[in-house]
VOBA-918400 format. One line per 5 residues: number of its first residue (from 1); for each residue x, y, z of N, C-alpha, C. Coordinates in pm, 1 decimal. Layout:
residues N
NUM> X,Y,Z,X,Y,Z,X,Y,Z ~ ...
//
This chain:
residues 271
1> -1053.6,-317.5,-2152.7,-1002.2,-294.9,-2017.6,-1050.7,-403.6,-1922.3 ~ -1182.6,-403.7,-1927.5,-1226.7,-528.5,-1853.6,-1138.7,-686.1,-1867.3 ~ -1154.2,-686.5,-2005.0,-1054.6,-840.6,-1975.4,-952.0,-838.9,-1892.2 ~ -826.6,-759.8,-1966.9,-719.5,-703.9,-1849.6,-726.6,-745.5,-1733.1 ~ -810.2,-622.2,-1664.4,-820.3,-706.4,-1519.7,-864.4,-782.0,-1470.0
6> -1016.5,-893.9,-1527.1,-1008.1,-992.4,-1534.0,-894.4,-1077.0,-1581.8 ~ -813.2,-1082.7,-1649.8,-711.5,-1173.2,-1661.4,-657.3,-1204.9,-1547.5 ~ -590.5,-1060.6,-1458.6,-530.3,-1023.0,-1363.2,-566.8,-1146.1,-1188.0 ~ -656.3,-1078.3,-1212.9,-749.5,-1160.0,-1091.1,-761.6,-1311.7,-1138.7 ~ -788.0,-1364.0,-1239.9,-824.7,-1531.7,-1244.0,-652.0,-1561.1,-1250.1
11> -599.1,-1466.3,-1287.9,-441.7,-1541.6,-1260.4,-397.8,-1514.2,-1141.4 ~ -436.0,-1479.7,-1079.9,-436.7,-1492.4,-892.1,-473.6,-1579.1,-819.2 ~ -662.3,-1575.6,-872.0,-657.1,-1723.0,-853.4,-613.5,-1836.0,-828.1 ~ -534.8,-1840.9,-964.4,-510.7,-1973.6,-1032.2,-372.7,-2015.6,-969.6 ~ -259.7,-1898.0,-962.3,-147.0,-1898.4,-918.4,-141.1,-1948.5,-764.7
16> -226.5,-1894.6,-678.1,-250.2,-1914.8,-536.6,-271.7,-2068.4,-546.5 ~ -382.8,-2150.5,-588.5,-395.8,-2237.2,-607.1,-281.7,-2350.2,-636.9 ~ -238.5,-2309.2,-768.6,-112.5,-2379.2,-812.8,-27.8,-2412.2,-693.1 ~ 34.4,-2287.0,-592.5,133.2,-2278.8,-483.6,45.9,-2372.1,-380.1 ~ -71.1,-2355.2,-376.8,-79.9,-2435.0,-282.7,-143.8,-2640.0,-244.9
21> -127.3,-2585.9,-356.2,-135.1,-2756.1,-407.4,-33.8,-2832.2,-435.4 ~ 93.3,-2735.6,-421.2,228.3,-2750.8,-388.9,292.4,-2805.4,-561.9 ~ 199.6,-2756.7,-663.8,225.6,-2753.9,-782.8,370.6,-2694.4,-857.6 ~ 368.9,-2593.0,-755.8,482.4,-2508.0,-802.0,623.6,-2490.2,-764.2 ~ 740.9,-2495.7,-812.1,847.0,-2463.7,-732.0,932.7,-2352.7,-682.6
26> 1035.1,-2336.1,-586.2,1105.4,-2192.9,-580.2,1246.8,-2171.5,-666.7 ~ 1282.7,-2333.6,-698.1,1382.0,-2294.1,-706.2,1369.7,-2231.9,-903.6 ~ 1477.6,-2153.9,-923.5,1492.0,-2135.6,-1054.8,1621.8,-2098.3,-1076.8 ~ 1700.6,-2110.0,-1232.7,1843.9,-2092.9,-1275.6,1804.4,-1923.9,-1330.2 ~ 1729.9,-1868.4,-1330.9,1733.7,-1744.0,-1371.6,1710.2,-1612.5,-1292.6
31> 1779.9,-1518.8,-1324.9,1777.1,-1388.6,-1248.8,1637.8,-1307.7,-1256.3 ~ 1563.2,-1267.1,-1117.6,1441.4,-1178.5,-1162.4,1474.0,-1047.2,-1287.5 ~ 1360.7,-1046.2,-1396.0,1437.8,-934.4,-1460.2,1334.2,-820.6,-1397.0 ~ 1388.3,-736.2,-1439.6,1339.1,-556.8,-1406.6,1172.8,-539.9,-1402.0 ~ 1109.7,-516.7,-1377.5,990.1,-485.6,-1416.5,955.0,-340.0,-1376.5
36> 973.3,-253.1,-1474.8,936.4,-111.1,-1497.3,782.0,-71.7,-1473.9 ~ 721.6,-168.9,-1514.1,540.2,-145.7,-1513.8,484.0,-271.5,-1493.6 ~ 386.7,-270.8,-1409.1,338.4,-423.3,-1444.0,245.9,-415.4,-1531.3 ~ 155.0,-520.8,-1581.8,39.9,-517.4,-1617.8,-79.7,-475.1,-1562.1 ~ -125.9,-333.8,-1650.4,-227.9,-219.6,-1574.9,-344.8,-211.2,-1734.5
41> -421.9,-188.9,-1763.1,-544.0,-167.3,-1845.1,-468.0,-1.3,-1849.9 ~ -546.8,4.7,-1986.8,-554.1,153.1,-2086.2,-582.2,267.1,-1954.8 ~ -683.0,246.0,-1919.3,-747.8,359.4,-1773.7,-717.0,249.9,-1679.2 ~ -687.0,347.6,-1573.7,-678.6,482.9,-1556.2,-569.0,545.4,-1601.3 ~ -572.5,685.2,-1629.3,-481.8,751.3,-1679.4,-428.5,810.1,-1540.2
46> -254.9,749.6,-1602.9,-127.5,734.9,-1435.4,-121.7,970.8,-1496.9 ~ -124.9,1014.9,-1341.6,-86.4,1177.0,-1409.6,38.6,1179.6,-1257.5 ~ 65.4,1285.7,-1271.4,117.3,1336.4,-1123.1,84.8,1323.3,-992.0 ~ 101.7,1279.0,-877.1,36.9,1320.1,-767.1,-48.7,1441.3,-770.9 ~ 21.0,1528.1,-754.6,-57.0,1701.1,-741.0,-132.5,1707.4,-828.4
51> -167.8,1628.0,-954.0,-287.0,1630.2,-1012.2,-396.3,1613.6,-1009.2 ~ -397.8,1466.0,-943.1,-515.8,1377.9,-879.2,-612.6,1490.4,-826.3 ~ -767.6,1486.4,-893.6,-849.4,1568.7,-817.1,-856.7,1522.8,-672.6 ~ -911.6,1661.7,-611.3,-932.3,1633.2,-414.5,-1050.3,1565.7,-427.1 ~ -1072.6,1486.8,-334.2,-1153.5,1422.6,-296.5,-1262.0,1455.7,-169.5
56> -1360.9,1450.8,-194.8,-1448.5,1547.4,-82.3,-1624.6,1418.0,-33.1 ~ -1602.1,1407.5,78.7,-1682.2,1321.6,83.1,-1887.7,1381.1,82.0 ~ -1859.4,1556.9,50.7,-2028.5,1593.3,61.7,-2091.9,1563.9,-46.4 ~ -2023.2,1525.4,-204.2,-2120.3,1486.8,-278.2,-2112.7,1354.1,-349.0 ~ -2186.2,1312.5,-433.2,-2161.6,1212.1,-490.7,-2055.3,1185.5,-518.3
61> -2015.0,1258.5,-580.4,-1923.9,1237.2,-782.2,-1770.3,1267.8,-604.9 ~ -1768.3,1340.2,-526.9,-1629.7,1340.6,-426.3,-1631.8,1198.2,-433.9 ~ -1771.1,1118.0,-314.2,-1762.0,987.4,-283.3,-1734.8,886.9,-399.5 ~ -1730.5,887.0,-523.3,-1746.0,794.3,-561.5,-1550.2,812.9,-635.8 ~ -1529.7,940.6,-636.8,-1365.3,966.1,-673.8,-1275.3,898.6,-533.6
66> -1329.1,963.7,-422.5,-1271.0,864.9,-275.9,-1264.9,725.2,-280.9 ~ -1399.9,640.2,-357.4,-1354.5,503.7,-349.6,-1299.6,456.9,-459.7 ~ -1292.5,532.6,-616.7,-1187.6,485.9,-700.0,-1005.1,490.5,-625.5 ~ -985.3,591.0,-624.0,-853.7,599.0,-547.4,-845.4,501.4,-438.4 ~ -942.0,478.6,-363.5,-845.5,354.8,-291.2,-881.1,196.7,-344.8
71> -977.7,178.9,-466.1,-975.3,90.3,-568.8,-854.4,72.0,-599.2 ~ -777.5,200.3,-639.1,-672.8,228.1,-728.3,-552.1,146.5,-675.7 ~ -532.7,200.1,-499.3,-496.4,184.5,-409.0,-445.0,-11.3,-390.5 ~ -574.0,-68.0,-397.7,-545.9,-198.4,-415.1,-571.1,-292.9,-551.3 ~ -583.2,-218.9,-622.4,-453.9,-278.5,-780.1,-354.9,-274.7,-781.5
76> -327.5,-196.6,-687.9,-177.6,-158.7,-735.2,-115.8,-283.5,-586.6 ~ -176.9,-300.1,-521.6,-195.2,-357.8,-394.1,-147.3,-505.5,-479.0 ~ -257.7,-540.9,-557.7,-216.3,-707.2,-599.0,-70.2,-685.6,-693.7 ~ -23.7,-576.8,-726.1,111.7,-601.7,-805.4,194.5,-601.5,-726.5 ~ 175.9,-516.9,-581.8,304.5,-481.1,-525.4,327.4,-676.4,-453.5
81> 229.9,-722.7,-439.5,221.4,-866.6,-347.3,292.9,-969.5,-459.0 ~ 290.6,-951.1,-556.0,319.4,-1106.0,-638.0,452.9,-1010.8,-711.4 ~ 496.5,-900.7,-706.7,624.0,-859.3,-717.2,703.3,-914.0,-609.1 ~ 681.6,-904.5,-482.5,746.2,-937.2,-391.5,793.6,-1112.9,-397.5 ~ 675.5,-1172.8,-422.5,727.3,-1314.0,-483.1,812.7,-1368.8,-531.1
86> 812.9,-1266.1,-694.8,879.3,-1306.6,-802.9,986.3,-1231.9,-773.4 ~ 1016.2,-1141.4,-704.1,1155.1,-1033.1,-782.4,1252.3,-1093.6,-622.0 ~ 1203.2,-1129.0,-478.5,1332.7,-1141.0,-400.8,1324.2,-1318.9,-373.9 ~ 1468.0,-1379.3,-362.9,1493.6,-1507.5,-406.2,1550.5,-1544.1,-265.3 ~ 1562.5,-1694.2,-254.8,1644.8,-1792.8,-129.9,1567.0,-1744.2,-6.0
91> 1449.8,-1675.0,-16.6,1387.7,-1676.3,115.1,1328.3,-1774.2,129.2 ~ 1260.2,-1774.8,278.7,1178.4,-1916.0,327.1,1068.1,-1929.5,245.2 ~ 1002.8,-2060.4,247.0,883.7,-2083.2,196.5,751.2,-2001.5,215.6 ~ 772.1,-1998.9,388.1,687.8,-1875.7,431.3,703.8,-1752.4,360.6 ~ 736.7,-1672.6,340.4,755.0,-1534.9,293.9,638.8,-1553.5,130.0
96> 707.3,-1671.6,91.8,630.2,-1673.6,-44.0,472.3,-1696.1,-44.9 ~ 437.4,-1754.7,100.9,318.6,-1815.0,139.5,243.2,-1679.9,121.6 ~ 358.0,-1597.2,234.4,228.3,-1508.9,313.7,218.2,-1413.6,210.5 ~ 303.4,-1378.2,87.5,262.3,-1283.7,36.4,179.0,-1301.1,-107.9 ~ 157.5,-1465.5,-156.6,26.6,-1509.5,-199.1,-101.6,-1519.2,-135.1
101> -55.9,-1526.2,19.5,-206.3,-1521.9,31.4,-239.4,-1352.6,77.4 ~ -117.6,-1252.4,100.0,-207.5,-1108.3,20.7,-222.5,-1028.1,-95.2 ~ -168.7,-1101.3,-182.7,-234.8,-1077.2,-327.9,-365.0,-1118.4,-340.8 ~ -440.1,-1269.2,-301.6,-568.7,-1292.7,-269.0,-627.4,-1220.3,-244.2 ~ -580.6,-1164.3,-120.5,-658.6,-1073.0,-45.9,-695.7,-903.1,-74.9
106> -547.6,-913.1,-165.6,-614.3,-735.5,-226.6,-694.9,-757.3,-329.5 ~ -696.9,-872.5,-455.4,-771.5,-875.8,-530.0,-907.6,-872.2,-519.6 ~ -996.6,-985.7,-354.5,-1071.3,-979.5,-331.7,-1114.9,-857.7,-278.7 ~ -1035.1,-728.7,-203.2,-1084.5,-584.6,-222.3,-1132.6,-479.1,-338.6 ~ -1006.2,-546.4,-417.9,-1033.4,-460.5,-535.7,-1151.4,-462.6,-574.4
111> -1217.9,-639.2,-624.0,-1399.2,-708.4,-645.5,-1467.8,-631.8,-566.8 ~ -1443.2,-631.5,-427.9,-1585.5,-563.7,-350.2,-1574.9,-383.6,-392.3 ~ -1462.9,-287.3,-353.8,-1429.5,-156.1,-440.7,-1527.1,-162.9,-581.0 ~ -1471.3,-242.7,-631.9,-1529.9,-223.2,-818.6,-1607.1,-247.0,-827.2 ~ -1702.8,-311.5,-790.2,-1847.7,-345.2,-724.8,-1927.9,-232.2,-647.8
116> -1854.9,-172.8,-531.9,-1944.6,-38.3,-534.6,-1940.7,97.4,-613.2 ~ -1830.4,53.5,-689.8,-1817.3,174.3,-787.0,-1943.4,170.4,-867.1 ~ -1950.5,28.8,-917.7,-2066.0,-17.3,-1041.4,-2205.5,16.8,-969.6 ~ -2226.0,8.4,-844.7,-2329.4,49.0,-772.3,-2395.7,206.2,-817.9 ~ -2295.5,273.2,-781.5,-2294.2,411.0,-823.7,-2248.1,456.9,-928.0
121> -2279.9,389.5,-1021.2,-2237.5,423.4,-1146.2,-2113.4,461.7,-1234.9 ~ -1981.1,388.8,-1187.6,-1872.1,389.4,-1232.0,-1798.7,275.5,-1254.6 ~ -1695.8,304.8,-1284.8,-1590.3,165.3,-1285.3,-1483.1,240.5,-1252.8 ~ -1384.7,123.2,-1242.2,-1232.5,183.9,-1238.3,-1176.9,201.8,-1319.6 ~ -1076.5,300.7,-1340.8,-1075.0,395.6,-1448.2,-1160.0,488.2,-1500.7
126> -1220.4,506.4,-1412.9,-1274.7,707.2,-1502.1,-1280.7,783.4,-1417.9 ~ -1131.0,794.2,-1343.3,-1074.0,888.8,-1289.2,-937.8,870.7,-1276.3 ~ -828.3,999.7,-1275.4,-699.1,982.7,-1340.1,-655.4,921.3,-1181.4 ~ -514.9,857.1,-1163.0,-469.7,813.4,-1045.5,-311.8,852.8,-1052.9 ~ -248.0,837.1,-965.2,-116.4,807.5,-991.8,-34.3,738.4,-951.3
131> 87.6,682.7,-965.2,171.4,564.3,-967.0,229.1,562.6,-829.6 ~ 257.8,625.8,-715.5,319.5,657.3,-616.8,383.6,480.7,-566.5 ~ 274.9,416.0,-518.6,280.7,290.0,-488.1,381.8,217.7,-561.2 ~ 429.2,206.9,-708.5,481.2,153.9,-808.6,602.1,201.1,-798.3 ~ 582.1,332.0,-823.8,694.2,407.7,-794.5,826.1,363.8,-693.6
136> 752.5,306.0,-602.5,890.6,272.6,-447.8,888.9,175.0,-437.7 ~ 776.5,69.7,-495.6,837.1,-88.2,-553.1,949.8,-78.4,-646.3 ~ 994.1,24.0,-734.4,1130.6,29.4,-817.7,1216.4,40.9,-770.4 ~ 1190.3,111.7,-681.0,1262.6,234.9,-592.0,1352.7,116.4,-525.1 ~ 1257.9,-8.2,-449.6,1297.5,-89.2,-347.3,1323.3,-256.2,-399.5
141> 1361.1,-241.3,-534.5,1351.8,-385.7,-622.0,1496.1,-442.2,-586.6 ~ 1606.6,-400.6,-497.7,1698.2,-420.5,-519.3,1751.4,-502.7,-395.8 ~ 1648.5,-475.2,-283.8,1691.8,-550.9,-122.5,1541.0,-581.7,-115.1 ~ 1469.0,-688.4,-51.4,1366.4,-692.8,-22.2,1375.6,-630.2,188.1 ~ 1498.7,-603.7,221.1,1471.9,-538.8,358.6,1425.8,-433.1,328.9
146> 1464.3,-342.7,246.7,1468.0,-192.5,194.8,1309.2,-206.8,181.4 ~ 1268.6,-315.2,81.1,1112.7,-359.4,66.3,992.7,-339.2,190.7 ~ 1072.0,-412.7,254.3,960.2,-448.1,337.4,954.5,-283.8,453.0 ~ 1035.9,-201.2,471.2,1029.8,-139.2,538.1,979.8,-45.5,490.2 ~ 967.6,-26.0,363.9,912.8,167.5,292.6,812.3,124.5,264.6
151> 779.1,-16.5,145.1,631.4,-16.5,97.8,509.2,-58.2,233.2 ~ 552.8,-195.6,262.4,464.2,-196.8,384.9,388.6,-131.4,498.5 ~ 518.9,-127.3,481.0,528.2,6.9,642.2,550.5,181.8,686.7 ~ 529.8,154.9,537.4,552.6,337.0,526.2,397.6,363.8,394.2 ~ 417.0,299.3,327.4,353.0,365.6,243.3,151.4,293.1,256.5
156> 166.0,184.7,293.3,56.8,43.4,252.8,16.0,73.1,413.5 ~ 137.7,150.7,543.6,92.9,114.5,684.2,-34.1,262.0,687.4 ~ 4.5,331.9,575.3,-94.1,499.9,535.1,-249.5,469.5,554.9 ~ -261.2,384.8,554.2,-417.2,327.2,483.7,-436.6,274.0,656.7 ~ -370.7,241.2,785.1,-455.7,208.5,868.4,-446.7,333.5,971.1
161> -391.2,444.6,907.0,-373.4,604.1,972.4,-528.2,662.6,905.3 ~ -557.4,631.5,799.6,-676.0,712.3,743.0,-832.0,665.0,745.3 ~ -823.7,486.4,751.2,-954.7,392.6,726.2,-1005.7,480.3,835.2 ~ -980.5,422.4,951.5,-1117.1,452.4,1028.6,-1151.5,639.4,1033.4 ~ -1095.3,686.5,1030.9,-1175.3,818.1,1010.9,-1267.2,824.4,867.4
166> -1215.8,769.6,784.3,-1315.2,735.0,633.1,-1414.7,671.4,677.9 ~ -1413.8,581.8,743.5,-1536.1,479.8,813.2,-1609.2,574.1,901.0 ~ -1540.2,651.0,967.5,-1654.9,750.9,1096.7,-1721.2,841.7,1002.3 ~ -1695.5,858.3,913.1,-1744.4,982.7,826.3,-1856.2,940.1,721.8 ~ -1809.0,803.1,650.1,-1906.8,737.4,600.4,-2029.3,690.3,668.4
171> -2031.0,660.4,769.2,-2091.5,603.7,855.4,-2199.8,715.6,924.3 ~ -2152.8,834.5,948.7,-2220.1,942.2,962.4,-2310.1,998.8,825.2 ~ -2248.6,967.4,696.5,-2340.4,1023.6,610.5,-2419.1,892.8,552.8 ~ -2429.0,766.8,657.2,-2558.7,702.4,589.7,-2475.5,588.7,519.9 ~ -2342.5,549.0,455.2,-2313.5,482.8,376.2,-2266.0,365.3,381.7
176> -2374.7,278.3,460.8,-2323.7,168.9,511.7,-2247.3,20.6,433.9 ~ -2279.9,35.4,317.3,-2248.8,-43.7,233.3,-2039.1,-22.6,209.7 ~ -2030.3,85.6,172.7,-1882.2,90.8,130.2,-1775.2,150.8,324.5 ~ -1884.0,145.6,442.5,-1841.7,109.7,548.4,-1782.5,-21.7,530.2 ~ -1894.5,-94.9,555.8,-1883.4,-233.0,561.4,-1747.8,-367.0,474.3
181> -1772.0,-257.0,358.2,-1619.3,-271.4,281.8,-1495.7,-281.9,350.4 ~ -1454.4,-123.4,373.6,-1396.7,-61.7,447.8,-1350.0,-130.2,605.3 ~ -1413.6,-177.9,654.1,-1412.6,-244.4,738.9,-1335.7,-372.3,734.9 ~ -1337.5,-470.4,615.2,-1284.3,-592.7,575.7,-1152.5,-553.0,537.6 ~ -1129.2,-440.6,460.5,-998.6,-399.1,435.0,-878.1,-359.9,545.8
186> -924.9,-263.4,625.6,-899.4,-227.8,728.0,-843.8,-364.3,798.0 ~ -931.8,-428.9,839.7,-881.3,-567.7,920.7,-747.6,-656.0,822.9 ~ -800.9,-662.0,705.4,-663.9,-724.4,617.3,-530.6,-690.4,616.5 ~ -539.8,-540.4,596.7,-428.1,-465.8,583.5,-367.0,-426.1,709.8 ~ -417.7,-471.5,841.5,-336.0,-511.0,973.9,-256.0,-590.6,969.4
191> -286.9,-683.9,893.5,-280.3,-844.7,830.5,-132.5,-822.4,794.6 ~ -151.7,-757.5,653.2,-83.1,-702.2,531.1,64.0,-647.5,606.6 ~ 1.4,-536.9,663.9,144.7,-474.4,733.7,204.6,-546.3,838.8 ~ 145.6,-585.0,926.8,217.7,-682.3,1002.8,302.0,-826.0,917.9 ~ 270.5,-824.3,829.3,374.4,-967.3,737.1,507.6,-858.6,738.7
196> 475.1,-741.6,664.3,573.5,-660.6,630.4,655.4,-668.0,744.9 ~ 595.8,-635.5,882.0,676.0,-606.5,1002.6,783.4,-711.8,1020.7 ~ 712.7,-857.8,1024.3,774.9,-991.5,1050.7,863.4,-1031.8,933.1 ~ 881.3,-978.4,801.9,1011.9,-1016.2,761.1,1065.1,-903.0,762.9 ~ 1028.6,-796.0,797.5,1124.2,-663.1,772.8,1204.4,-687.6,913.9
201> 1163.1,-749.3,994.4,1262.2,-804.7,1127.0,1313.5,-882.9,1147.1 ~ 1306.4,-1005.7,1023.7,1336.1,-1128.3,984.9,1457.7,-1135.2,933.7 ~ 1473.9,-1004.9,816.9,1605.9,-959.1,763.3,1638.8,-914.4,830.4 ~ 1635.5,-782.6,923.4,1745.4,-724.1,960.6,1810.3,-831.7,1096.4 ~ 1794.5,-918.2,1135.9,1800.9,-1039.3,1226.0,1928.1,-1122.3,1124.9
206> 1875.4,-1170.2,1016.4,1954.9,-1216.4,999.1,2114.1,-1152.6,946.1 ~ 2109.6,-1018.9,919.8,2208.8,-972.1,873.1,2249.8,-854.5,1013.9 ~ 2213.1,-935.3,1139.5,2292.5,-841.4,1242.5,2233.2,-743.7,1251.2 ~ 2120.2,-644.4,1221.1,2096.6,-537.9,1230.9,1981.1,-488.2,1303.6 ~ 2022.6,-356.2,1404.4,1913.8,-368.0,1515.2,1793.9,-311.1,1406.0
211> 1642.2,-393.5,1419.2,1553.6,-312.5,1374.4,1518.4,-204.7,1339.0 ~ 1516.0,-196.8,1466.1,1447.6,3.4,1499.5,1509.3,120.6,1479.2 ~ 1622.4,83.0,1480.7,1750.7,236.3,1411.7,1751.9,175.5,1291.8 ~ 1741.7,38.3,1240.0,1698.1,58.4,1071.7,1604.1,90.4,979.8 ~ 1503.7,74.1,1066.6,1342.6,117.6,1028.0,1396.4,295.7,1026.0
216> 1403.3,340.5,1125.6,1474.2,544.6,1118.5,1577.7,581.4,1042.0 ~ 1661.2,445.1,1012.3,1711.4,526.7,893.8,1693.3,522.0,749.5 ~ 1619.3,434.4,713.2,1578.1,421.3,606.6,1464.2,506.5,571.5 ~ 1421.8,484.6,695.8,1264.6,660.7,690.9,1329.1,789.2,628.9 ~ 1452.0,817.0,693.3,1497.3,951.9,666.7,1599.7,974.2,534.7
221> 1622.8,854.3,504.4,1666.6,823.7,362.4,1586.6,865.8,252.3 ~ 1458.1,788.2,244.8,1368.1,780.2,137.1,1234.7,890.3,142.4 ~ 1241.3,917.8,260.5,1099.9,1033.7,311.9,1117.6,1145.2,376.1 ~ 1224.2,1216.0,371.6,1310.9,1317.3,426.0,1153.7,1442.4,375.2 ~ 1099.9,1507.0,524.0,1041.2,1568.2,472.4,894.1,1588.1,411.3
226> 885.2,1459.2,404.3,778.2,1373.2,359.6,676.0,1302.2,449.8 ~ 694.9,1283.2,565.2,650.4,1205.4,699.9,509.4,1293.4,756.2 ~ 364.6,1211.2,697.0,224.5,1309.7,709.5,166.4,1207.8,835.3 ~ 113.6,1270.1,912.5,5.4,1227.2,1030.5,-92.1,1257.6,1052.3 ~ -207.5,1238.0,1100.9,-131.6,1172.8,1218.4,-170.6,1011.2,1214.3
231> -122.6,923.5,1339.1,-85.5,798.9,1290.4,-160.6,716.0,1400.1 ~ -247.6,610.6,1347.0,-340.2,527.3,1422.4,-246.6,454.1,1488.6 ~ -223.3,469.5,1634.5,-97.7,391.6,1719.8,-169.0,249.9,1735.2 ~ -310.9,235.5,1783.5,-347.3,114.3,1837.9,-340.2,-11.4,1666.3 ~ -376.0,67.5,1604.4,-394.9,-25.2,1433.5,-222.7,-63.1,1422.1
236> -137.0,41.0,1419.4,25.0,16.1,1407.3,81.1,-67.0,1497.9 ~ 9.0,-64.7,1627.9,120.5,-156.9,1716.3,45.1,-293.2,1700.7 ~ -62.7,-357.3,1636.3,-149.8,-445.0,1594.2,-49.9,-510.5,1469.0 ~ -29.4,-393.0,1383.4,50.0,-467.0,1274.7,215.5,-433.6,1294.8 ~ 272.2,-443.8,1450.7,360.4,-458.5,1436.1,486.5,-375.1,1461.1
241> 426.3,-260.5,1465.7,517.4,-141.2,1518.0,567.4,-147.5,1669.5 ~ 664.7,-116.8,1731.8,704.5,-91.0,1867.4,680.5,48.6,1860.0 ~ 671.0,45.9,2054.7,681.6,184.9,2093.1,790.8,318.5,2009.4 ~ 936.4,237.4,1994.4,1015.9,316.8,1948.4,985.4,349.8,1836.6 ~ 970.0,246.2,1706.6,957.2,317.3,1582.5,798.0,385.2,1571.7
246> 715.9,444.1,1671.9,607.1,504.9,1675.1,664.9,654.4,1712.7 ~ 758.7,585.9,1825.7,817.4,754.7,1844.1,871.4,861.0,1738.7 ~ 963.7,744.9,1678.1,1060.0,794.0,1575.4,949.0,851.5,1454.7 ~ 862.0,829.4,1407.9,770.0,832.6,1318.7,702.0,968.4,1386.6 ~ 671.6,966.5,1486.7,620.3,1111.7,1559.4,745.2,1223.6,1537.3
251> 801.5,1163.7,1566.7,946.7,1307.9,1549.2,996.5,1359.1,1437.1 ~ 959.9,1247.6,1340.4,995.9,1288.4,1183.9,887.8,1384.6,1177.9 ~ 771.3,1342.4,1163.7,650.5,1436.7,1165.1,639.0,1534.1,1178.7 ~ 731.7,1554.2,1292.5,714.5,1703.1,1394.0,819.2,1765.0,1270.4 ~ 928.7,1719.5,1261.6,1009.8,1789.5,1177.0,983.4,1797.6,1069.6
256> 882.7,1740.3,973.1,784.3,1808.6,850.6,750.0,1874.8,858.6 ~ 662.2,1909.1,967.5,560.6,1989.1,986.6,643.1,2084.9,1030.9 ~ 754.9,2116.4,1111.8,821.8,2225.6,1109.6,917.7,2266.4,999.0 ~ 946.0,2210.6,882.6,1041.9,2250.5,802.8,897.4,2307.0,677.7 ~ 805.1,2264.3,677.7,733.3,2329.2,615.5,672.0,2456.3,635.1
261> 665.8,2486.0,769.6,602.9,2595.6,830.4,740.2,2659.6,791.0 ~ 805.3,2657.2,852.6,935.8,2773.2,790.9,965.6,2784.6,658.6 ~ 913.4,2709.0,590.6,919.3,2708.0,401.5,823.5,2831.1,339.3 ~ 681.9,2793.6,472.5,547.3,2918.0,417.6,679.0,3020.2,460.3 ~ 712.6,3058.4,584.0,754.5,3174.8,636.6,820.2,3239.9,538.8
266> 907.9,3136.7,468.7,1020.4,3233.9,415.4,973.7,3259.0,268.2 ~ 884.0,3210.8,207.9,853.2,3191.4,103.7,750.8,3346.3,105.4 ~ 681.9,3412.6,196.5,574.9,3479.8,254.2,696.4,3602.4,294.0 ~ 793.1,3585.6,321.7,902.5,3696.7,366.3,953.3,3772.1,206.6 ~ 972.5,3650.4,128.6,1010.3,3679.6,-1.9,924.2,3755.5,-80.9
271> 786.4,3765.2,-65.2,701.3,3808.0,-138.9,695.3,3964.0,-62.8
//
């Protein structure tokens, strides 16, 4: 397993490098093919969402399952970045730039993550995870607008709704080390989602289309129902969000949270 993801990472490296030594080219005569799975090691074992044990930050063995999962979180982080590369074509040079240099950047999370795992006596993989992330890179292999608006910004924008309360909590029980982590990530993945923002507005620009009623409808397309909060406004409008699609994101919310409450009701009527 170890090689694996060592492989993974020195070919990140190496690839970043290559691009920017201007080694490499864009153009090519061949079609991206499919990629169903990327390259992942034996563990962790992919189960269900609803499987994944809860995570609880009062004891060890919680804390140390909390920082595999968002280990997990950015592995899956360096596939979704150098998918984006390889699988959408005839974009600018930029696009290819910025999303080598956040594959760099999740890999170098993943090192510091897997590093405090080893601290506390684990690695990645020995705890089950699941594919969610992967999942809506398939989902979205077919438009990179579709791309940039669900993974970035819906799914990858999750992580600057949750850091800092993980950080206030860590920070309260003493754990300054995987703070301090936490902290570098947090700042990246402002980074991260805001690229998302700037070509997810880049496309709909060039193909005529107002942003912000495309950002809402593609929400209610792919997440009908699905829309959890609550949502760090000052971190979102940092990476990129407007007032409107903050609203729109509040209102979906509201309507989760009310179509679920009437789900207990009736479900509780039935019994």
């Amino acid at each position: 397993m170890a090689y694996e993801i060592e492989e993974k990472l020195l070919l990140t490296r190496q690839t970043a490098q290559a691009w920017q030594a201007g080694a490499l080219l864009l153009r090519s005569s061949n079609n991206p093919e499919p990629i169903t799975q990327p390259g992942r090691p034996v563990r962790p074992e992919l189960v269900m969402p609803g499987e994944v044990p809860k995570r609880r930050f009062n004891t060890r063995a919680g804390l140390v399952a909390l920082i595999h999962a968002v280990t997990h979180i950015e592995f899956n982080a360096i596939n979704l970045a150098w998918d984006a590369v390889y699988r959408f074509r005839d974009l600018p040079q930029q696009f290819y730039s910025d999303w080598i240099q956040v594959a760099v950047e999740e890999a170098y999370h993943f090192q510091l993550l897997r590093g405090r795992l080893d601290e506390l006596g684990s690695d990645y993989g020995d705890f089950p995870v699941h594919n969610g992330l992967w999942d809506m890179a398939v989902r979205t292999a077919f438009d990179p607008l579709v791309r940039m608006a669900l993974v970035p910004r819906v799914l990858e924008a999750r992580g600057l709704d949750v850091t800092p309360g993980m950080i206030k909590r860590l920070r309260q029980a003493g754990d300054d080390q995987t703070v301090g982590i936490l902290e570098i990530i947090l700042r990246d993945e402002i980074g991260h989602v805001a690229i998302g923002s700037r070509w997810f507005r880049f496309l709909c620009q060039q193909r005529g289309l107002d942003a912000e009623q495309t950002f809402g409808h593609l929400i209610s397309e792919h997440f009908s129902g699905q829309i959890t909060g609550p949502f760090h406004h000052e971190a979102r409008q940092q990476a990129g969000f407007s007032p409107a699609e903050l609203q729109t994101l509040e209102s979906m919310r509201a309507q989760s949270f009310y179509s679920k409450c009437c789900d207990h009701s009736q479900s509780g009527n039935e019994r």
